[in-house]
C-alpha positions in Angstrom: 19.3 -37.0 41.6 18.2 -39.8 39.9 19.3 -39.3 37.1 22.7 -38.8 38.0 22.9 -41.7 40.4 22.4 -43.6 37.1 24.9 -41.8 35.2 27.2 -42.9 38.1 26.6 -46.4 37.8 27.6 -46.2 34.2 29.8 -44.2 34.5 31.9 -46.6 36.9 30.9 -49.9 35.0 28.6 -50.8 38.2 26.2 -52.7 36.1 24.9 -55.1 38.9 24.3 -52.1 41.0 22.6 -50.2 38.2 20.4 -53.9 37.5 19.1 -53.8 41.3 19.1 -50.3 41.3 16.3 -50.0 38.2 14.6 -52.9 39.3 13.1 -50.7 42.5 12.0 -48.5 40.1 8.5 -47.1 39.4 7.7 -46.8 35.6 6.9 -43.4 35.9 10.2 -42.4 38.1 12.0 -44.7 35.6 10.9 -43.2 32.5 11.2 -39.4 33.8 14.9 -40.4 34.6 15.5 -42.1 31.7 14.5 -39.0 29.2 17.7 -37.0 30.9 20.3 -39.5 30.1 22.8 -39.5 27.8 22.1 -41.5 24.3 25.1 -43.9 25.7 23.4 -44.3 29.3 19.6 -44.9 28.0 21.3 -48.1 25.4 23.0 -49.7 28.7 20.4 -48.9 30.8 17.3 -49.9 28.8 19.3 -53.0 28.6 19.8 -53.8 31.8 15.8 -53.8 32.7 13.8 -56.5 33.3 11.1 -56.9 29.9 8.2 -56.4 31.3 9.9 -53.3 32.2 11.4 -52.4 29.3 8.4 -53.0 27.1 6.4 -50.6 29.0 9.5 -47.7 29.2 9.4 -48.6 25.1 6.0 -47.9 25.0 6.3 -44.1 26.3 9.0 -43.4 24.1 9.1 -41.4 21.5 9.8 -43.0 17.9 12.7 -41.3 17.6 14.0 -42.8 20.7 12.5 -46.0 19.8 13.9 -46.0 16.6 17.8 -45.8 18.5 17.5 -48.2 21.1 16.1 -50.8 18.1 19.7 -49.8 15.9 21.5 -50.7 19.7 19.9 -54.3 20.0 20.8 -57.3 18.1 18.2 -58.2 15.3 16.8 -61.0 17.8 16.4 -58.4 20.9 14.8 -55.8 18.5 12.1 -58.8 16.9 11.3 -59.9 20.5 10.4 -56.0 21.3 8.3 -56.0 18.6 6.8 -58.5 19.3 5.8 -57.6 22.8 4.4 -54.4 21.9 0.6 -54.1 21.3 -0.8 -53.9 18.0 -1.9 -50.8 17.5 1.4 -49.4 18.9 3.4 -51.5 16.9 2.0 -50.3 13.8 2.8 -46.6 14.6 6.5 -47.5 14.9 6.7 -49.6 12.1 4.9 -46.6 9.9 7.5 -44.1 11.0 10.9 -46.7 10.7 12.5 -46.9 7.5 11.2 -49.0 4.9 13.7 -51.5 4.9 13.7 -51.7 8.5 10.3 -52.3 9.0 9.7 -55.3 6.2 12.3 -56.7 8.0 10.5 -57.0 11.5 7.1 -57.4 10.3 9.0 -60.3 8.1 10.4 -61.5 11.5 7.2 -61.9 13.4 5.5 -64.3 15.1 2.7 -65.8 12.5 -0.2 -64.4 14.9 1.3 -61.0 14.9 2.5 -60.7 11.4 -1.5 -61.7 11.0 -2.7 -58.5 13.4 -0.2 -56.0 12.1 -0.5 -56.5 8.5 -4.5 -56.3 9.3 -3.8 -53.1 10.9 -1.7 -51.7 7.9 -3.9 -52.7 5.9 -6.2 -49.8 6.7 -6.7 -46.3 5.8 -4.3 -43.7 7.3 -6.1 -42.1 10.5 -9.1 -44.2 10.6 -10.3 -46.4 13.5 -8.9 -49.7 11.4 -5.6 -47.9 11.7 -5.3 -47.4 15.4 -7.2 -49.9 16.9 -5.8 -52.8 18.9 -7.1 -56.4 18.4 -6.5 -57.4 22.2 -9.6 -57.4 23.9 -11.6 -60.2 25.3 -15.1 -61.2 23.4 -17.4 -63.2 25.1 -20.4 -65.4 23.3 -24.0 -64.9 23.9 -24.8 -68.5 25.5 -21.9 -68.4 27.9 -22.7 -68.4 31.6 -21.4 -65.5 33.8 -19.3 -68.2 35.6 -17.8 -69.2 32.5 -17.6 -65.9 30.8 -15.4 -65.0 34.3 -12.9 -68.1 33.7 -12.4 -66.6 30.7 -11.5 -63.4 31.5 -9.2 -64.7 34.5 -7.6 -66.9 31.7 -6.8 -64.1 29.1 -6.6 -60.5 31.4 -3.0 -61.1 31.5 -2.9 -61.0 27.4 -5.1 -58.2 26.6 -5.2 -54.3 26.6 -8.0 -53.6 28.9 -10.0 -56.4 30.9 -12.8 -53.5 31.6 -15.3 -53.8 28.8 -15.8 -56.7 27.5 -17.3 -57.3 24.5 -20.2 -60.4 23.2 -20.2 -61.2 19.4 -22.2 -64.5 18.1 -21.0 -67.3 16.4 -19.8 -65.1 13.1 -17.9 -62.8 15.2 -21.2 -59.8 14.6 -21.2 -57.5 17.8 -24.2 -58.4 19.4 -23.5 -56.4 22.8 -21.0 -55.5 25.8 -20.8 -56.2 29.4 -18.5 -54.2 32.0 -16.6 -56.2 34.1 -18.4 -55.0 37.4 -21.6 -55.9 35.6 -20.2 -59.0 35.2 -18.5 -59.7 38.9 -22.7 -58.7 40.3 -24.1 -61.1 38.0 -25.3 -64.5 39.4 -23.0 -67.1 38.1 -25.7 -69.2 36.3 -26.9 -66.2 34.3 -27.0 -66.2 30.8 -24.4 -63.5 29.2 -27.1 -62.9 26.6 -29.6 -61.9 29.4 -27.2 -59.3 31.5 -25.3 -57.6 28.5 -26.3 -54.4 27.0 -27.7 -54.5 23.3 -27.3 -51.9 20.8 -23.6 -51.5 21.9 -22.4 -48.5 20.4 -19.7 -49.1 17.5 -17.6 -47.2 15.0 -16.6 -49.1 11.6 -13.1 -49.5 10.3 -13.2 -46.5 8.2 -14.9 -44.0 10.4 -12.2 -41.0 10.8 -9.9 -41.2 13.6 -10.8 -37.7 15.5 -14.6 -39.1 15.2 -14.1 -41.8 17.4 -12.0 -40.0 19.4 -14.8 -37.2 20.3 -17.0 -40.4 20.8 -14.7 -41.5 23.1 -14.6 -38.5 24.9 -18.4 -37.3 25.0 -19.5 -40.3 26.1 -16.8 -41.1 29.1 -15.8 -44.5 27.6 -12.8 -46.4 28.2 -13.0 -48.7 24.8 -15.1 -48.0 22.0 -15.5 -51.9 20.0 -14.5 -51.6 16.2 -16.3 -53.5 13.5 -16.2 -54.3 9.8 -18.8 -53.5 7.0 -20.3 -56.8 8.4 -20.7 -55.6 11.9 -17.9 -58.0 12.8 -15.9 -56.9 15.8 -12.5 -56.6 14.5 -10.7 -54.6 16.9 -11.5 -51.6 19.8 -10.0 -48.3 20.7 -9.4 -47.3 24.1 -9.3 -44.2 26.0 -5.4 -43.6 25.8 -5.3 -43.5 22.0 -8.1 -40.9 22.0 -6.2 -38.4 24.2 -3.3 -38.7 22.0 -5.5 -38.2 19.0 -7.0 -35.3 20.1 -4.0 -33.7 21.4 -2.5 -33.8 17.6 -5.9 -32.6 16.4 -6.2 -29.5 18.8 -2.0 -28.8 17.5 -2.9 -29.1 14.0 -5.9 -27.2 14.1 -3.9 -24.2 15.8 -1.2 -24.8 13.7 -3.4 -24.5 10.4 -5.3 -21.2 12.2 -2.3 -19.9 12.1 -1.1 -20.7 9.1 1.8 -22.9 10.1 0.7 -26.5 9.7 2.4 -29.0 6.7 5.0 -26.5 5.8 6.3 -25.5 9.0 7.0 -29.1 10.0 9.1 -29.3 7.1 11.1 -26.2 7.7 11.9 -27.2 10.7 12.9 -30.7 9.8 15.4 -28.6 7.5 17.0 -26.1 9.7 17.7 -29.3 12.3 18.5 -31.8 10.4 18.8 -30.8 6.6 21.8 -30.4 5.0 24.7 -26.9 5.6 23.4 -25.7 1.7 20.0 -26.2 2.7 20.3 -24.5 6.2 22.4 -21.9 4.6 19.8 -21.1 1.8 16.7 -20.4 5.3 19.0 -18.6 7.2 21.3 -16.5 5.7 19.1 -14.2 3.7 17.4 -13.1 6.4 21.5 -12.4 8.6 22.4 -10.5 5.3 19.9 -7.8 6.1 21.0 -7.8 9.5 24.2 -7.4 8.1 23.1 -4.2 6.0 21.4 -2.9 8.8 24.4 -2.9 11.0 26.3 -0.6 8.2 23.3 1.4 8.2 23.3 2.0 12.0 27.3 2.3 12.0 26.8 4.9 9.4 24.2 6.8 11.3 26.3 7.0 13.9 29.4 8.2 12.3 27.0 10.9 10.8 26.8 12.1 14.3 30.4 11.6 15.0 30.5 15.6 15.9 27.7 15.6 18.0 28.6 12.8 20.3 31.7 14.9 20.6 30.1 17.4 21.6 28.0 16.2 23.7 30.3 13.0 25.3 27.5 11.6 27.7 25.1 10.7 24.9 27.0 7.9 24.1 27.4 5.9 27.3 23.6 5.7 26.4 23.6 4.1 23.4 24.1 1.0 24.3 20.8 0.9 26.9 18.7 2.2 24.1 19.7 -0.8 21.8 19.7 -3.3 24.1 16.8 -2.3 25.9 15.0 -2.2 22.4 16.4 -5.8 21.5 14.9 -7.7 24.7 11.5 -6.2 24.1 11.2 -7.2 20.8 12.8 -10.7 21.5 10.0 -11.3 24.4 7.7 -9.9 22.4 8.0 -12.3 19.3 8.7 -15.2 21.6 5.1 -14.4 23.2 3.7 -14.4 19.6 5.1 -17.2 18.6 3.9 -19.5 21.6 0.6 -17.8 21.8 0.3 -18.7 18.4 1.2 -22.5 18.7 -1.2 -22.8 22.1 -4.0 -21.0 20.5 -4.2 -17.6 22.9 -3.5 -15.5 19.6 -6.0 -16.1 16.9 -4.1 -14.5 13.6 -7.8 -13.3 12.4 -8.0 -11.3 15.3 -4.4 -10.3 14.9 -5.7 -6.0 15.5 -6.9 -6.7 18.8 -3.8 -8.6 19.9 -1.4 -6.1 17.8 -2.9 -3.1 19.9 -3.0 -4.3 23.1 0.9 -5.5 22.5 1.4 -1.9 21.9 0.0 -0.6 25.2 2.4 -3.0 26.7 5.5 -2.2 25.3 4.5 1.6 26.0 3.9 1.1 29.6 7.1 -1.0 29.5 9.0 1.6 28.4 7.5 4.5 30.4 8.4 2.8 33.2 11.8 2.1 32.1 12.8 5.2 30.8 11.7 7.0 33.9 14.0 5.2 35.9 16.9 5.7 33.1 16.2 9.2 32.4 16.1 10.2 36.2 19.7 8.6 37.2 21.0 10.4 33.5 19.5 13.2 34.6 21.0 12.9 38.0 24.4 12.1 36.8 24.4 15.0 34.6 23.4 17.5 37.4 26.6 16.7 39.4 29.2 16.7 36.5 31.0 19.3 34.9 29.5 20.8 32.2 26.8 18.2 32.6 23.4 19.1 30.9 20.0 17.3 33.2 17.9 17.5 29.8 19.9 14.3 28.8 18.0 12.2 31.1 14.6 13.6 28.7 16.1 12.8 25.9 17.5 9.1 27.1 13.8 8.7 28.9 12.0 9.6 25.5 13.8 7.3 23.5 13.7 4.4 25.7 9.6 4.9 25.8 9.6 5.1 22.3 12.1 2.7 21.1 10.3 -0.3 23.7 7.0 1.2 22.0 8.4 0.4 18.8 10.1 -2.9 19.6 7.1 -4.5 20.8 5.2 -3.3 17.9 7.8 -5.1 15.6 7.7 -8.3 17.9 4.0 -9.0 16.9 4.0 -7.4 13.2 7.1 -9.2 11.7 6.2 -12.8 12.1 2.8 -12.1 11.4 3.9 -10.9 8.1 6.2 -13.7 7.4 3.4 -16.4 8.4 1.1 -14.7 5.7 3.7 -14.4 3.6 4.6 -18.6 4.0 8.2 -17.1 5.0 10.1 -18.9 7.5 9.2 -16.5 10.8 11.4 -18.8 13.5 14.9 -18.0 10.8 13.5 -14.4 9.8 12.1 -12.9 13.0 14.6 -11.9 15.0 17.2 -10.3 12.3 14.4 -8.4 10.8 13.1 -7.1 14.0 17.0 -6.6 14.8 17.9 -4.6 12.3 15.0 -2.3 12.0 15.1 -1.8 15.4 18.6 -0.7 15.5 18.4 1.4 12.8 15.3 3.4 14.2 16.4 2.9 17.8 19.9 5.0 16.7 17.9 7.8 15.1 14.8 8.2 18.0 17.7 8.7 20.3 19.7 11.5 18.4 16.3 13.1 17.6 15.6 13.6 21.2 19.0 14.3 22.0 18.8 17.1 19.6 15.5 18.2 20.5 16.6 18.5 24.2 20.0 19.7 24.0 20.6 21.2 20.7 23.7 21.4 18.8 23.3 18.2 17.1 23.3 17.8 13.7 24.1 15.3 11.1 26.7 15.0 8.8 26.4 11.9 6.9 
C-alpha cells in the first residue's frame, strides 16, 4: 500500500505531499517501499528525502541501484553523497563504478576523505585494510574518565559506533579498549590507563577478511580495532561488515561445492545482460535438441497413427502423460538447483539425493496415476465400445513417466555442472525432450500391453 501511495504522488506531480509524506517515514518501511518502485519513482523520490535520510536509504542499496540514482544527480549532488558515506562503504562503491567514474569522485573529495579512501584502496583485496572504517573514537592513556566522556559526547555524532572505544599512546600503538558502559561506571577522576583492558585483541591490515570475520563472530564483538605492522590502530571493523562477509563466504563456498562458483557468475552476467550473439550462442544449442526431439516424438506418434485409430481414447491421454511428465521434471530440477545454491544437496553425495528423488517421483506418480487410471477406466466402462484396461495402461505410464521425470530432474544438471555446461540454459530442453520422447513410447507400450492391437508403423 505503500508503495503505491508513492507511486500516486508521482504519478500526479504531488511532490509536496510525497516530501511530507516520506519524511514520517521509518528507514526500514522506507527502504522496503522504495525496492518496489519503478526506476522513474525511486530517482524523484530519493530526491525528495531529507539527507540524513537519504544517506542511510543509499547505504542499504545495492550498487547497482546506487550506481543509477548517482547517473540521476548532478555531479555536485553525487560528490556530496559520497562524501557522506562511511569509508569503508564508500570504497566498495567506488571499486564496483566504472573507472572513469570513480577517479572522478574520489578526485572530487573533501581532502580528509580523499586521505581515508585512498588509504583504504590502498590495501589488498578482502583483507581487514580493505573493509575497515577509520571512524571510531580513540582515547589516550592519561586522559581522565571525565575527559575521555567530553570526548565521546563531542565526536559520537561523527563516528560509526560510539560502543568500544579504543586507547592508543602518543604514536597512535593500540595500547587497550574501554566499552562505553565501562566508561559511564567509572569515577570521573580515574585514569583511562587504570580502567581499560590491556592486551586488546587486534587483527593487522593484511589478515584475510573471513578471519576477522569468524573473530568477530566467536568472540560476540561489535568492533574488532585494526592495526598496522607497527601495532598502530589504523582503522576497526564492526559487526555489520562481518555478517555480510560471511554471508558471501557461506555462498561461495556452496557455490564452489557445487561446482558453480567464478564461471557461473559469468554465465549469468551473459544470458542477462550480454549481447543477442552471445545469448544466442548459451541458448540455442541446447532449444535445437529440443527441436529434434519434438520431430522425434511427432514421428513416434505418426508411427502409431493406426493404432490411435483404432483405439480413439488413447489419445485424449496423451496430453496428461506429457504434461504430467513435464511438471515433475520442472519441480524436480528447480529443487536441485536451489538445494544446490543453499547447500541441502551436497553434489559428492549426489547417490543418496539421486535415489531418494526417485522414491519421490514414484510415489508421485502412483498416486497420480491411480486417480487418472480409475476415471479412464471409468469413462471407458460406460462408452460404447469402451475398453476399462485403458485406465492400466494410462495409470502405468503416468507412474512411470513421473518416475522417470524426476529421475531426469536431478541427473541432467548434475551432469552439466560436472561437465562446466551451462545447467540454468540446458536443463530444462534436455530434460524436455527426453522426456517427451520416452514419455510417448511408455505410453503406447502399455497401451499395447493392455489392449492389444497396437503396433508401429514408422
Amino acid at each position: 500500500m505503500l508503495t503505491q501511495t508513492i507511486a500516486t504522488h508521482v504519478a500526479n506531480k504531488d511532490l509536496d505531499g510525497l516530501k511530507k509524506l516520506l519524511a514520517g517515514l521509518e528507514d526500514v518501511e522506507l527502504q522496503f517501499a522504495f525496492n518496489d518502485l519503478s526506476d522513474e519513482e525511486q530517482v524523484i523520490t530519493f530526491r525528495l528525502l531529507s539527507k540524513a535520510a537519504a544517506l542511510t536509504l543509499f547505504d542499504q542499496l545495492d550498487t547497482e541501484h546506487q550506481e543509477t540514482l548517482l547517473h540521476s544527480f548532478t555531479n555536485e549532488k553525487a560528490i556530496e553523497f559520497v562524501n557522506g558515506l562511511a569509508p569503508d562503504d564508500r570504497v566498495r562503491l567506488l571499486e564496483e563504478l566504472p573507472a572513469g567514474v570513480a577517479r572522478q569522485l574520489i578526485a572530487n573529495l573533501s581532502p580528509e576523505e580523499r586521505k581515508i579512501t585512498n588509504l583504504l584502496l590502498g590495501y589488498e583485496d578482502e583483507t581487514a585494510g580493505r573493509i575497515m572504517t577509520t571512524e571510531f573514537i580513540s582515547l589516550r592513556r592519561k586522559m581522565t574518565v571525565e575527559q575521555a566522556l567530553q570526548r565521546v559526547r563531542e565526536q559520537a555524532a561523527h563516528k560509526e559506533t560510539v560502543y568500544t572505544l579504543y586507547v592508543t599512546d602518543s604514536v597512535k600503538r593500540l595500547r587497550g579498549v574501554i566499552s562505553l558502559k565501562e566508561l559511564i561506571l567509572a569515577q570521573p577522576d580515574d585514569v583511562i590507563e587504570n580502567v581499560m583492558t590491556k592486551n586488546a585483541i587486534r587483527v593487522h591490515t593484511d589478515t584475510d577478511q573471513e578471519e576477522v570475520a569468524r573473530t568477530l563472530q566467536e568472540m560476540d564483538f561489535l568492533a574488532l580495532p585494526v592495526v598496522d605492522k607497527e601495532e598502530r590502530l589504523v582503522g576497526i571493523v564492526t559487526i555489520d561488515d562481518a555478517v555480510d562477509i560471511l554471508e558471501d563466504e557461506a555462498t561461495e563456498d556452496i557455490l564452489n561445492q557445487a561446482g558453480l562458483a567464478g564461471s557461473e557468475s559469468d554465465r549469468s552476467e551473459v544470458l542477462v545482460n550480454g549481447s543477442l550473439w552471445r545469448i544466442w550462442r548459451v541458448r540455442l544449442p541446447f532449444l535445437a535438441v529440443t527441436l529434434i526431439g519434438g520431430l522425434i516424438a511427432a514421428g513416434i506418434m505418426g508411427g502409431f497413427e493406426d493404432a490411435l485409430e483404432a483405439v480413439l481414447a488413447a489419445a485424449f491421454f496423451i496430453p496428461l502423460i506429457m504434461d504430467t511428465g513435464g511438471s515433475v521434471g520442472t519441480q524436480s530440477s528447480t529443487v536441485f538447483a536451489r538445494g544446490v545454491v543453499l547447500g541441502h544437496i551436497n553434489t559428492k553425495k549426489f547417490f543418496k539425493h539421486f535415489v531418494k528423488e526417485i522414491g519421490v517421483g514414484f510415489s508421485i506418480g502412483l498416486i497420480m496415476g491411480s486417480v487418472a487410471g480409475i476415471i479412464a477406466a471409468v469413462w471407458q466402462m460406460f462408452s460404447e465400445g469402451g475398453n476399462p484396461m485403458l485406465g492400466l495402461a494410462v495409470g502405468s505410464a503416468l507412474v512411470v513417466v513421473a518416475t522417470l521425470a524426476s529421475m531426469l530432474g536431478f541427473l541432467v544438471p548434475y551432469i552439466l555442472i560436472k561437465c562446466k555446461a551451462d545447467q540454468a540454459a540446458g536443463s530444462a530442453p534436455l530434460i524436455t525432450t527426453i522426456k517427451d520422447i520416452a514419455g510417448l513410447l511408455i505410453y503406447f507400450v502399455f497401451v499395447y500391453l493392455f489392449i492389444g492391437g497396437v503396433s508401429y508403423h514408422g
